[in-house]
C-alpha positions in Angstrom: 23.9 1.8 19.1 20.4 3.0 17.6 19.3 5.9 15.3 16.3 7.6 15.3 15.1 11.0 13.7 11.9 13.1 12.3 11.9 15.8 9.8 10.8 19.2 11.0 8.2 19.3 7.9 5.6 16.6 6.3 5.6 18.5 2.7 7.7 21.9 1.6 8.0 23.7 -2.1 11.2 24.1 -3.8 13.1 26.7 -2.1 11.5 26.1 1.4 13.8 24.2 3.8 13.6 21.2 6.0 14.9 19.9 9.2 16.6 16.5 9.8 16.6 15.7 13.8 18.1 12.7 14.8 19.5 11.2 18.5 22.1 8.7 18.1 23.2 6.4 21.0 26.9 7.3 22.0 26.6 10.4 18.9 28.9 10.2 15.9 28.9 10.7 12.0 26.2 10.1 10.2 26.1 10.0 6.5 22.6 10.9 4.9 21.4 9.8 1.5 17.7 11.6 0.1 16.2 9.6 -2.9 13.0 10.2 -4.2 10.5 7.3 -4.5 10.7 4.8 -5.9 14.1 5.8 -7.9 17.3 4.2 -6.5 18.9 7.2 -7.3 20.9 9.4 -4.4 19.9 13.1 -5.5 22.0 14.4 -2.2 24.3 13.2 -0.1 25.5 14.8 2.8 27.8 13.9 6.4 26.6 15.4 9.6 27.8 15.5 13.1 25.0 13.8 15.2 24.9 13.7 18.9 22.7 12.1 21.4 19.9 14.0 23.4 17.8 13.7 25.7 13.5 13.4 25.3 10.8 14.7 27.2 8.3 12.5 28.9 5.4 14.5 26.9 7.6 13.5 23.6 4.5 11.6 22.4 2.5 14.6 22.7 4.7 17.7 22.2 7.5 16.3 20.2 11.0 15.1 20.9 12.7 19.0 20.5 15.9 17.3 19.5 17.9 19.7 17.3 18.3 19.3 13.6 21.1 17.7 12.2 21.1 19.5 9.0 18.1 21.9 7.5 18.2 21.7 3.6 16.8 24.1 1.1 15.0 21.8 -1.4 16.4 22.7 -4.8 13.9 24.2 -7.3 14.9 21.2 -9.4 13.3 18.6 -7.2 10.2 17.2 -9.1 7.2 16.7 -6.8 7.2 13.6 -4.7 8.0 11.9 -1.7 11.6 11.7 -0.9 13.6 9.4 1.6 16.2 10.2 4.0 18.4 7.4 4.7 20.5 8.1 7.9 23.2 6.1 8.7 25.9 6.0 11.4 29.2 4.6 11.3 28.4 1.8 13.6 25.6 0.7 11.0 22.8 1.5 12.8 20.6 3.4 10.0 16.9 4.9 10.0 14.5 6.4 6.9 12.7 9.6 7.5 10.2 10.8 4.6 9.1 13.7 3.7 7.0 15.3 0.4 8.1 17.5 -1.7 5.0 19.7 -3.4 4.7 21.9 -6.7 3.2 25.4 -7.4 3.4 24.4 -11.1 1.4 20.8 -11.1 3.2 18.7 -14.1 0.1 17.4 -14.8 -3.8 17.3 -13.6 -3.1 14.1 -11.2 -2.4 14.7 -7.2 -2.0 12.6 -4.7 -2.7 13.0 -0.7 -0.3 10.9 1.5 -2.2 10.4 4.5 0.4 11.0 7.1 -2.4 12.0 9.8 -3.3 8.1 10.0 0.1 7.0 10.2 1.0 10.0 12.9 -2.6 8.2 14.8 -1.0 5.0 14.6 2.7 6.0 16.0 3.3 3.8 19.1 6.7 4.7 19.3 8.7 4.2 22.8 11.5 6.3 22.9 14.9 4.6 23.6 14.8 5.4 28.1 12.3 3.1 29.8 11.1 6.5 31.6 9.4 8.2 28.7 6.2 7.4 27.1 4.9 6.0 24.1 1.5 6.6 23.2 -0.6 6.8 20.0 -4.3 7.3 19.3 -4.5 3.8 20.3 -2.7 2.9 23.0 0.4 3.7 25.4 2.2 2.6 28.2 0.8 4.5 31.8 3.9 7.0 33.5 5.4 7.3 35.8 7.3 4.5 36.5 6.1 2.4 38.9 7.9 3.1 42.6 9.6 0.6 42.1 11.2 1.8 39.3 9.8 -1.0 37.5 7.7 -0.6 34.1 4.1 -1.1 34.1 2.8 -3.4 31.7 2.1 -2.6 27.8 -2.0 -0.9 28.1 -4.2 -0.5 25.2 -6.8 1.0 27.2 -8.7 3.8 26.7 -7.5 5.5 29.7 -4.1 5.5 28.6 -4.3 6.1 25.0 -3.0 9.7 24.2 -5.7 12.1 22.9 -3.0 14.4 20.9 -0.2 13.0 19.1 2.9 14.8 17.4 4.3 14.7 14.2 7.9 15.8 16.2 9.2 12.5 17.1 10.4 9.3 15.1 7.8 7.0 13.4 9.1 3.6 13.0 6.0 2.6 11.2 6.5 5.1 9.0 7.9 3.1 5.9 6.2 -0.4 6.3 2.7 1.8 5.7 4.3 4.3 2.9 5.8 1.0 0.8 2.8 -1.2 1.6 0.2 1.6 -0.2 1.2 5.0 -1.6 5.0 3.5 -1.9 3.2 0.6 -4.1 1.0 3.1 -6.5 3.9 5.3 -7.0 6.6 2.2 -8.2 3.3 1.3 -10.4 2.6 4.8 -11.9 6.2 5.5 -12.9 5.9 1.9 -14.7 3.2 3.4 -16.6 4.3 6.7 -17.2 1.7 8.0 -15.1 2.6 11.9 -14.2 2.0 12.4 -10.4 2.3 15.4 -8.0 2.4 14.8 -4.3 0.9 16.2 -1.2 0.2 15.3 2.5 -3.3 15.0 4.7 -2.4 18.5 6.4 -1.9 19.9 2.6 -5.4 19.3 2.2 -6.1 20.8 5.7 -3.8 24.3 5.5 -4.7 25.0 1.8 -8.3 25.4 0.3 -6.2 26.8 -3.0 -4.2 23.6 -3.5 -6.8 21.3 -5.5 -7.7 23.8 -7.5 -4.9 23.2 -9.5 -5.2 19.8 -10.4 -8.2 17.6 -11.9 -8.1 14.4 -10.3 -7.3 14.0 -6.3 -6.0 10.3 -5.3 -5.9 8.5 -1.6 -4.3 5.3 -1.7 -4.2 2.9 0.9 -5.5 3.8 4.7 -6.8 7.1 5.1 -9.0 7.0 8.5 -8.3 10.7 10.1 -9.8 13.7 8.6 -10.0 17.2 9.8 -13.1 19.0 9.1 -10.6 21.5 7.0 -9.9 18.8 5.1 -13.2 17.3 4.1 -14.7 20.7 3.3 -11.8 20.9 0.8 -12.3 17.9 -0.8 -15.8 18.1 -1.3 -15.5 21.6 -2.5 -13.2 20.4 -5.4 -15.7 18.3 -6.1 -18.7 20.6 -6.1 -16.8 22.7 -8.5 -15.6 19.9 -10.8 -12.8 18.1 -9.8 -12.8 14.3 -9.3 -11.7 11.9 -6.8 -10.1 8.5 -6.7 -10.0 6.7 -3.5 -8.0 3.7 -3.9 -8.3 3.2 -0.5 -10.4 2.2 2.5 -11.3 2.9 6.1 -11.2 6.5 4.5 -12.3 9.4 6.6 -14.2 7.5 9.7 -12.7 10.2 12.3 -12.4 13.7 13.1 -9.5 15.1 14.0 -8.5 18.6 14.8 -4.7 20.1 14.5 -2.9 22.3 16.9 0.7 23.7 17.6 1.0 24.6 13.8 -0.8 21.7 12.9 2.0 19.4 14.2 -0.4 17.8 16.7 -3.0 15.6 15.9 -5.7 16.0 18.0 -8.5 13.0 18.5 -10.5 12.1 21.2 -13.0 9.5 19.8 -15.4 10.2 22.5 -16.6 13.3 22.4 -18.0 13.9 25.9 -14.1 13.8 26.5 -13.7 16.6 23.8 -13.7 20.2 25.4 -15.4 21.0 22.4 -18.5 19.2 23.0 -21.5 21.5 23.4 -19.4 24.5 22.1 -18.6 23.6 18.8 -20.0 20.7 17.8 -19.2 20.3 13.9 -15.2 20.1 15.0 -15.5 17.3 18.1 -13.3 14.8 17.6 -15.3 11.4 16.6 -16.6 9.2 14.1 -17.9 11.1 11.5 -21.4 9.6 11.5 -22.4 10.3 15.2 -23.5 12.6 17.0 -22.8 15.7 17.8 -21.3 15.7 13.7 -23.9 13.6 12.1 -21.8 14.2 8.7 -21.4 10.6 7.2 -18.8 10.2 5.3 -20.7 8.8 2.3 -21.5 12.0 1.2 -18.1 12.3 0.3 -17.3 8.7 -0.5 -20.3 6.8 -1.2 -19.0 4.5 1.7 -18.3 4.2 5.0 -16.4 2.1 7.7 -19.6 1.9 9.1 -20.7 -1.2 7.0 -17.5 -2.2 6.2 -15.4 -5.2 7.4 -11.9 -5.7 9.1 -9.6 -8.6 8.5 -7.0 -9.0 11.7 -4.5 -12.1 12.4 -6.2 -14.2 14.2 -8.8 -13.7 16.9 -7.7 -10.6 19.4 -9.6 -11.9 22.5 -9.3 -15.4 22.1 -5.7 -15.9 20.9 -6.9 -18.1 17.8 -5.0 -17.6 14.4 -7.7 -19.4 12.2 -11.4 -19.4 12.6 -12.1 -20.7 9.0 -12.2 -17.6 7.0 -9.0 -17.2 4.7 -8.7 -13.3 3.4 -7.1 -14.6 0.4 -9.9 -15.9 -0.5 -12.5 -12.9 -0.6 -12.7 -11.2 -3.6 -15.2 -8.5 -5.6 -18.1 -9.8 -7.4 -18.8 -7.9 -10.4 -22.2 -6.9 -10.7 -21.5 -4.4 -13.5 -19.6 -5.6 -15.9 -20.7 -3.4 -19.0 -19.3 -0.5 -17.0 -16.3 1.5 -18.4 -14.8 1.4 -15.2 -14.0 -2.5 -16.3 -13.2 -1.8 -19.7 -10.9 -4.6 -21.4 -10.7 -5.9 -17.4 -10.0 -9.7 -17.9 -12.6 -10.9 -15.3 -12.5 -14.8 -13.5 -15.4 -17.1 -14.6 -17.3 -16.1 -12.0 -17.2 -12.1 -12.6 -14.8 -12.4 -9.9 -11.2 -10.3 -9.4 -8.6 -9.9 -6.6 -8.8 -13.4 -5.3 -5.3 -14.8 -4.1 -3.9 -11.3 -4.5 -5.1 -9.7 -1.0 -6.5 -6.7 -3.0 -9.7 -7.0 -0.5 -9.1 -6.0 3.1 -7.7 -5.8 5.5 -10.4 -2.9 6.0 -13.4 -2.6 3.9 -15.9 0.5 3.5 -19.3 -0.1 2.0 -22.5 1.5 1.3 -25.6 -0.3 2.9 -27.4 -2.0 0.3 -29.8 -4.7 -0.5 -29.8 -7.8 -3.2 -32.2 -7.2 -5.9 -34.3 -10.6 -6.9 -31.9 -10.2 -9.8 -29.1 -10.5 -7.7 -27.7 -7.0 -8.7 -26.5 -5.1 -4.6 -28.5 -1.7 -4.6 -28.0 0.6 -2.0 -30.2 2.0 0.5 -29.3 5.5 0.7 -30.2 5.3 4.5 -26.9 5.5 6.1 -26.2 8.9 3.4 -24.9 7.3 0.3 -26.1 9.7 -2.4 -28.8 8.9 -4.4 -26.6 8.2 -7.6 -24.3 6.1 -6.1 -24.0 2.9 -8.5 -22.7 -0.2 -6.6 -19.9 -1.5 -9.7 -19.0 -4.2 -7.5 -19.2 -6.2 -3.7 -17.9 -8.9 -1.6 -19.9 -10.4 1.5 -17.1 -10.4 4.2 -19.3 -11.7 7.2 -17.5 -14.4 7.7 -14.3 -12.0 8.9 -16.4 -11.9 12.2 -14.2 -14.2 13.9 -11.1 -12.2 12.4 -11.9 -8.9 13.4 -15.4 -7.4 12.0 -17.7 -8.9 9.5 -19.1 -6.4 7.1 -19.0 -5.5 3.1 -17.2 -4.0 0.8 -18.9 -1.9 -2.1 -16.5 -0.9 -4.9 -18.6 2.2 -6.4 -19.0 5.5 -8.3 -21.2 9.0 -8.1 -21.2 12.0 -9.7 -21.6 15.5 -7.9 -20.7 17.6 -10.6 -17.7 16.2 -10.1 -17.1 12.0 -9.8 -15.6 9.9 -7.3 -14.5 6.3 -7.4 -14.1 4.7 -4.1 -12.4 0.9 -4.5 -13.3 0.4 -0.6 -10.4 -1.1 0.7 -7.3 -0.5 2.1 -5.1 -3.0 0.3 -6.1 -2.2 -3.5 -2.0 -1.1 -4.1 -1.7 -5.4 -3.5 -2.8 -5.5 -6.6 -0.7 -3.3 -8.4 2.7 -5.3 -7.9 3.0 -9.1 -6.8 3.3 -9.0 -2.8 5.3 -12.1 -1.5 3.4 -11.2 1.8 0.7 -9.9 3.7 -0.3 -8.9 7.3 -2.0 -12.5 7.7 1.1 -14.1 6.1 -0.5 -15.7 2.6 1.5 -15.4 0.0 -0.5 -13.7 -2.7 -0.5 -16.2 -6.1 -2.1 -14.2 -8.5 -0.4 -12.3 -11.1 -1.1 -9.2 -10.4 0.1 -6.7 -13.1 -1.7 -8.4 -15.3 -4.9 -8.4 -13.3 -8.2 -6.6 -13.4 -6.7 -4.1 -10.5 -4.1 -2.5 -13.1 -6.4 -2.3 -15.6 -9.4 -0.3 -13.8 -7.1 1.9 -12.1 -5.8 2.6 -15.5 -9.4 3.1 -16.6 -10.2 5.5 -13.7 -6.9 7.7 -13.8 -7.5 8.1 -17.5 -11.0 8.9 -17.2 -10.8 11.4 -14.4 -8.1 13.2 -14.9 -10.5 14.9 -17.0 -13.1 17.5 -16.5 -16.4 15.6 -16.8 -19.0 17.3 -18.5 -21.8 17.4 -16.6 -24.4 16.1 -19.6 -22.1 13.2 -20.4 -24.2 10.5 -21.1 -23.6 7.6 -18.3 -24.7 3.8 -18.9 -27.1 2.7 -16.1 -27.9 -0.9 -17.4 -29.7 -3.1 -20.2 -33.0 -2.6 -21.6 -35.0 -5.5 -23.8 -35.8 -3.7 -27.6 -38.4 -0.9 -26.6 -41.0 1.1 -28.8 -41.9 3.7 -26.0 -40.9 5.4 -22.5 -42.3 7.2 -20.2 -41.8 7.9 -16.0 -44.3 7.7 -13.1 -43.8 8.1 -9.5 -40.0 8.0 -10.2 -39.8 4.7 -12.0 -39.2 4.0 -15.8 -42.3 2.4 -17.9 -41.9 1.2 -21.2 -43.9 -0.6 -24.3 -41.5 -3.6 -25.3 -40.9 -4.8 -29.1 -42.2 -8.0 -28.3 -45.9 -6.9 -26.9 -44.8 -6.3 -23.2 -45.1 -3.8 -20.7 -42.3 -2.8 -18.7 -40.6 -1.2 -15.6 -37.6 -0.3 -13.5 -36.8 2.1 -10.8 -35.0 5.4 -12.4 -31.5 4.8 -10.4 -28.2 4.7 -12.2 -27.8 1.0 -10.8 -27.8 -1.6 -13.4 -31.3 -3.3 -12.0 -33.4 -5.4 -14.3 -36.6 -4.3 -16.1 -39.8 -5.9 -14.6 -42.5 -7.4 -17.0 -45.9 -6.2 -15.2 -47.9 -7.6 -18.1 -49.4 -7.2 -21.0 -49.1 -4.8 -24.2 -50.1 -6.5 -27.1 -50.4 -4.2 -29.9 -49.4 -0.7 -28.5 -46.7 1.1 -29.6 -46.8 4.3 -27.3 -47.0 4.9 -23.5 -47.6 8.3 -21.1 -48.0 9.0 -18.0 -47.9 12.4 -15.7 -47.7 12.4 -12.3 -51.0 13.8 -11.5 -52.6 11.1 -13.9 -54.4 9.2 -10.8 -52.6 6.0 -11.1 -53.2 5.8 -14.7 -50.9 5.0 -17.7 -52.2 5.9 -21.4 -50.9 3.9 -24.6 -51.8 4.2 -28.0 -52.7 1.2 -30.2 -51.2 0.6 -33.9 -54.8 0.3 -35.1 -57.4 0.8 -32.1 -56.9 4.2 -30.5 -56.2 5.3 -27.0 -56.3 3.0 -24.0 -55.6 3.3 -20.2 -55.0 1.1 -17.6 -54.8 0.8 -13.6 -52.0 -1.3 -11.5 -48.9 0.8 -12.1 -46.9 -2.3 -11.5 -48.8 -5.3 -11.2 -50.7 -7.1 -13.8 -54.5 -5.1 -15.1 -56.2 -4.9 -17.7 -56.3 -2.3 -20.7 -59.6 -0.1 -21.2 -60.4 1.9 -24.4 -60.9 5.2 -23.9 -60.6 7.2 -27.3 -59.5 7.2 -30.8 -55.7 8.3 -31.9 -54.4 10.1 -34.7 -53.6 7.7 -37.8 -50.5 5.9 -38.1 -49.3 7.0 -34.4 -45.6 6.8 -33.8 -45.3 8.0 -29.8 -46.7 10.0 -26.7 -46.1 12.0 -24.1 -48.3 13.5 -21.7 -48.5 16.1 -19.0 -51.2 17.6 -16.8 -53.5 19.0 -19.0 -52.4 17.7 -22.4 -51.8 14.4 -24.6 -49.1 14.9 -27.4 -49.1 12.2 -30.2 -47.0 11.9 -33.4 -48.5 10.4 -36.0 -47.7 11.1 -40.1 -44.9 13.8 -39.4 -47.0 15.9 -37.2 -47.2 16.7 -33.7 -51.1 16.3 -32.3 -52.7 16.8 -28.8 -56.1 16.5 -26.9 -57.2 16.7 -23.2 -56.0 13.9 -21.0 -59.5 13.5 -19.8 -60.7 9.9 -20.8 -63.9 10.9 -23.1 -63.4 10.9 -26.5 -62.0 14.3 -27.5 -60.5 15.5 -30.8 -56.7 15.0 -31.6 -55.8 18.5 -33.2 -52.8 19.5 -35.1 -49.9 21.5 -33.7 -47.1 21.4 -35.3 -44.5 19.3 -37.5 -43.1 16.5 -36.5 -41.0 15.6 -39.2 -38.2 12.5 -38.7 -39.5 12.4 -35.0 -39.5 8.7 -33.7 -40.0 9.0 -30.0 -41.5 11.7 -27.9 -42.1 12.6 -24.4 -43.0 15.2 -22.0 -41.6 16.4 -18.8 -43.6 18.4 -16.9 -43.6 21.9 -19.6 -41.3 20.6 -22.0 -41.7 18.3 -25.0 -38.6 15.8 -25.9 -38.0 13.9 -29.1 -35.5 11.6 -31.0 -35.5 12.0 -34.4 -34.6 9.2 -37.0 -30.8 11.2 -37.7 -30.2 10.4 -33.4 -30.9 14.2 -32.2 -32.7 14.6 -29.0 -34.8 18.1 -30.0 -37.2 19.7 -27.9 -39.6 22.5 -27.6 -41.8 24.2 -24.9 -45.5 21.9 -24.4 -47.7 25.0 -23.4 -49.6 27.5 -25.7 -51.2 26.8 -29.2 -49.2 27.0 -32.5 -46.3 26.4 -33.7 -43.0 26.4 -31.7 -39.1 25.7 -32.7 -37.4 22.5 -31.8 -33.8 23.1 -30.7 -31.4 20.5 -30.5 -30.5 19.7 -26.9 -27.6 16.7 -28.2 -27.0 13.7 -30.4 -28.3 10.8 -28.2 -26.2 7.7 -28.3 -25.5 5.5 -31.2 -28.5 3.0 -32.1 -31.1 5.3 -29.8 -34.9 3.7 -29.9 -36.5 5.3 -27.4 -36.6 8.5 -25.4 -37.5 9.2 -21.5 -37.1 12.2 -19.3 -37.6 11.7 -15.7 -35.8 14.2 -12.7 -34.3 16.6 -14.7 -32.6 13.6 -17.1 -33.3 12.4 -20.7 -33.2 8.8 -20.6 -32.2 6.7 -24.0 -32.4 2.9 -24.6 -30.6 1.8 -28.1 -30.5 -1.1 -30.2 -28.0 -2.6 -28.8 -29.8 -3.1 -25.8 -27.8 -0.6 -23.4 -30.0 2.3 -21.4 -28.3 5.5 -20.8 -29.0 9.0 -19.2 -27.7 12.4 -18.7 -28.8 15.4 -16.8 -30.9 18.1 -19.5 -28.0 20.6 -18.1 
C-alpha cells in the first residue's frame, strides 16, 4: 500500500488556505502532521479520510486532479517558512508534501527564494498504473503502451521529454533536494539566530512588490529555471538597492514560462520547438545566453553555467565510476584574501577552503577569465560579466571532463547599486553542516561548522542585509608606498616612495602594480587623456619633465621649471595644477617653459588631481576636498568625504576617487 500527495499551493499568507491531495492504495485513514523546518515540533495535527483515485495519462502535464484531503486556513500565527506535511496511513505507508508559508510583515530584511521551478523541471515521477506517464523536463517514458500491453523502455530522449510540467502531482524528489540545500541553510540559520522569511521561484515571478520589502534576497542550492518575470524582478531590486546572495549554482541557465495559473512550467530548450519563436522572442524558452534571448545571465550573476563545470557519478556513456578526478578533492583558491568577504575565515596553507567537505560542485558557474602573470584570475567581461565583477576566489575543474563537464568555478562579487555575491556552486549548504554523504558517495571529512563556508556566509548575510551606500569605499588590492597618482587610457599611474614608476589597470580586481621604470627623484605625476601619450612629473629639485612609453620603459625629458617646494599635480586639457608651499599653481600643458601662476590656497593639501573639470585633493587631516578646475581666481573647496585611514595618495579615474594608504591597501569609491 503506497501514499502519494501534492499541495494545491507552493507558498500562501496567513489566512490564505491550502490543499492537501493525496491517492492511497486500497484508501483509509490517514493522520497528518505539519512542522515547520527544521523544528521537530507538530504545530497541527489532523486525521482525514483518504481514498484512492484514479490519474490522468496527461498527469505529468496537467496535474493529477485528485481531490484534496483537507484544505487548511494557515493561522495568522504561522511564522514565515517552509512547512512539512507528513501523511501517514494506518498501514505505514507515509509521504512529505512541502509547502511555504510567506509574510506581509517581513520579521526582518533577509528573504529567501526556494526554487521549486527546478525541482518541478526535475520531477520524473511515474504514477503508481503502468499506463500513465511520467515525464519531466528531462526525460519520460513514450505512451501508449506498447500493443502488447507491454511497457516501452525508460527514454531520456529528447523526443520524449515533456515540454510543460505541473506542479499538480507528487514529487518524490521533493525532500532529498529541499534537505540537501535550502533544508541545510535553514537548520544553519536558526543555529545562528539568523531571522529568515521565505518565498518560492513563482513568488518572485507573480509579485514585482514582494522584494521591495526586504534588503537582502538569498538562493541556496540549484536554481537553474527562471522566468523572464522573475529575472526582471530580481534585477530591478537590485537596480534600486537591494542585494543578492546566491549561495548557489547552475543559477538561472533557462527560460521558462508559466501557464494554467502558473502551475505549469513551461520549457522547451530548443527554441525553434517554442511557438514563440519569431513572435516573441525575449520569452522563448532556452538558455539564457542564446539566441533569440541573448540575455546572459552574468548580468545578473556575474556567472554563468556557461563556463562552469558538472561533477556526475561516474561516466554517463561509458559506464565508468572513476576516471581519476575525486570531487572531494576540488576546492576554491583564494585569490583575495584581504577581502572582507573572508574576514576572520581560517584559510588552509594553501589559501585553500572546502576541500573534503563537497562545498564545490556538483555544478559550478563561472565568469570567463584569464590568469594574470601574477597569478591573480581576472575576468574577461566577454561572455557579459559586468565590468566590476571582482573574482574573490576559483577552482580549475577541467579535470571533471570525464565526470560530466570540465569547466570553472568563480566565487565573486559586483555592485549595481545594489551587490551581489555569487558562491558558484550548487553544494555551498555542504558546508554549513557535516554531510556523512554525497551524490558521489565520499564521505565529507572536514569539519565543517567550523570552516571558512560558515564564516563568509556569516560575513555576507551580515553585510548585505544592509543598504549599501553607494560611495562606500571598496578595497580593490595592494599598492607599494606611493607619493603621486594619476590615470591614463583607463589604467592607474603612480610615482613610488622608493624612486619608481608605476601601473595597474583601474579594475576592482586585486591585480599587481607593474614597475615600467624609472622615477628617480620625482614626487608628482599627471596625465590627461588628450596628452598625446605623454605623462608629466615634477622633480623635488629640477622642474617639470615628461616622458613617452606609457607602459614600457623611456626615458625622462626636461621640459620646464616647477613652483618651489612642489608637493603634487594634476592635469587636464588645457591646464597643469601644482601645489607647492600651501598654494595652488597652474600653467599651460604645452611643453615650453611657461610661468606657474598663483590661484588659490592650498593649505594642508598633500595630494592633488584632476579629472576632467574638477580638481581633487587629500589633505594632511584625511579629507578628500575638491573644487571646480576652470576659470581664474579663487574657488571654495568642499569636502566630498574622509578618505580612509593612513591615505597617501589620491586618484580619480571613471567617475571614482581612488586612495592608496600607508598600510599598503588601494581603495575606491564612486564621486556619487
Amino acid at each position: 500500500m503506497t501514499i502519494e500527495g501534492y499541495c494545491s499551493e507552493r507558498s500562501v499568507f496567513p489566512g490564505e488556505t491550502v490543499g492537501f491531495h493525496a491517492n492511497l492504495r486500497g484508501g483509509g485513514d490517514v493522520d497528518i502532521e505539519i512542522r515547520r523546518v527544521p523544528s521537530p515540533e507538530v504545530v497541527h495535527r489532523v486525521t482525514a479520510r483518504c481514498g484512492e483515485h484514479a490519474t490522468p495519462i496527461d498527469a505529468h502535464e496537467n496535474g493529477c486532479q485528485w481531490p484534496a484531503l483537507i484544505t487548511l486556513a494557515i493561522p495568522h500565527s504561522w511564522s514565515s517558512g517552509v512547512y512539512t506535511a507528513d501523511l501517514t496511513a494506518t498501514s505505514g505507508a507515509t509521504t512529505r508534501l512541502f509547502f511555504v508559508v510567506k509574510t506581509p510583515t517581513p520579521i526582518g530584511p533577509v528573504l529567501l527564494s526556494v526554487a521549486v521551478s527546478t525541482y518541478e523541471a526535475y520531477n520524473g515521477w511515474s504514477p503508481l498504473a503502468k499506463d500513465m506517464l511520467g515525464k519531466s523536463l528531462y526525460d519520460g517514458f513514450p505512451a501508449p503502451p506498447a500493443d502488447d500491453g507491454q511497457e516501452r523502455p525508460y527514454s531520456d530522449n529528447p523526443p520524449e521529454r515533456a515540454h510543460i510540467v505541473s506542479s499538480q502531482r507528487p514529487n518524490p524528489d521533493w525532500a532529498s533536494y529541499f534537505e540537501r540545500w535550502e533544508g541545510r541553510f535553514l537548520a544553519w540559520a536558526e543555529a545562528e539566530g539568523l531571522a529568515v522569511d521565505c518565498c518560492t521561484s513563482v513568488d518572485l515571478h507573480n509579485d514585482p512588490e514582494l522584494l521591495s520589502r526586504y534588503q537582502l534576497l538569498l538562493s541556496v542550492g540549484h536554481d537553474e529555471y527562471w522566468s523572464k518575470e522573475m529575472r526582471d524582478n530580481v534585477e530591478d531590486f537590485i537596480a534600486n538597492g537591494g542585494n543578492v546572495a546566491f549561495f548557489s549554482g547552475n543559477v538561472c541557465m533557462w527560460q521558462i514560462r508559466f501557464d494554467d495559473h502558473d502551475r505549469q512550467v513551461i520549457c522547451y530548450r530548443s527554441p525553434v520547438l517554442d511557438p514563440l519563436m519569431g513572435i516573441d522572442n525575449e520569452r522563448v524558452t532556452t538558455e539564457w545566453w542564446s539566441a533569440p534571448v541573448d540575455r546572459p545571465p552574468n548580468s545578473m550573476a556575474g556567472v554563468s553555467t556557461r563556463h562552469g563545470a558538472v561533477y556526475s557519478v561516474g561516466d554517463m556513456f561509458l559506464g565508468r565510476t572513476s576516471l581519476g578526478a575525486r570531487r572531494e578533492d576540488a576546492a576554491y583558491e583564494v585569490c583575495f584574501p584581504e577581502h572582507w568577504v573572508f574576514d576572520d575565515v581560517q584559510l588552509a596553507d594553501d589559501n585553500t577552503f572546502g576541500r573534503g567537505e563537497n562545498v564545490v560542485g556538483y555544478e559550478t558557474d563561472a565568469a570567463e577569465y584569464t590568469i594574470t602573470d601574477d597569478g591573480i584570475p581576472r575576468a574577461t567581461h566577454r561572455d557579459g560579466t559586468p565590468e566590476n565583477f571582482t573574482i574573490l576566489a576559483h577552482a580549475d575543474l577541467t579535470s571533471w571532463r570525464g565526470h560530466g563537464l570540465g569547466g570553472y568555478a568563480t566565487m565573486g562579487i559586483f555592485r549595481r547599486n545594489g551587490t551581489v555575491f555569487t558562491a558558484a556552486t550548487t553544494d555551498w549548504a555542504n558546508g554549513l553542516q557535516p554531510t556523512s554523504n554525497d551524490d558521489d558517495g565520499t564521505a565529507a571529512t572536514a569539519a565543517a561548522t567550523a570552516g571558512a563556508v560558515p564564516q563568509i556566509t556569516r560575513n555576507v548575510i551580515t553585510r548585505l542585509s544592509q543598504r549599501i551606500p553607494a560611495n562606500t569605499w571598496d578595497l580593490i588590492g595592494d599598492a607599494p608606498p606611493l607619493a603621486s597618482i594619476t590615470t591614463f587610457e583607463h589604467q592607474l599611474f603612480a610615482i613610488g616612495n622608493d624612486g619608481r614608476l608605476y601601473c595597474r589597470d583601474a579594475t576592482p580586481q586585486n591585480i599587481k602594480w607593474r614597475d615600467i621604470g624609472d622615477a628617480d627623484g620625482m614626487l608628482a605625476i599627471a596625465a590627461t587623456e588628450f596628452s598625446s601619450g605623454r605623462l608629466l612629473a615634477l622633480h623635488e629639485h629640477d622642474g617639470m619633465f615628461f616622458r613617452h612609453g606609457i607602459t614600457t620603459p623611456s626615458p625622462w625629458h626636461s621640459v620646464a621649471k616647477a613652483p618651489t617646494n612642489p608637493v603634487d599635480m594634476g592635469c587636464m586639457f588645457s591646464e597643469v595644477f601644482a601645489v607647492a608651499d600651501g598654494t595652488l599653481w597652474a600653467r599651460t600643458p604645452a611643453l615650453i617653459d611657461d610661468e606657474w601662476r598663483p590661484v588659490d590656497d592650498a593649505d594642508g593639501v598633500i595630494s592633488l588631481e584632476a579629472w576632467w573639470n574638477t580638481l581633487f585633493a587629500l589633505t594632511d587631516r584625511g579629507r578628500i576636498i575638491y573644487r571646480p578646475a576652470e576659470g581664474e581666481g579663487r574657488a571654495p573647496w568642499t569636502t566630498l568625504d574622509q578618505a580612509p585611514t593612513g591615505a597617501q595618495a589620491v586618484g580619480a579615474i571613471n567617475g571614482r576617487i581612488v586612495i592608496s594608504t600607508e598600510e599598503g591597501n588601494l581603495w575606491w569609491r564612486p564621486l556619487a
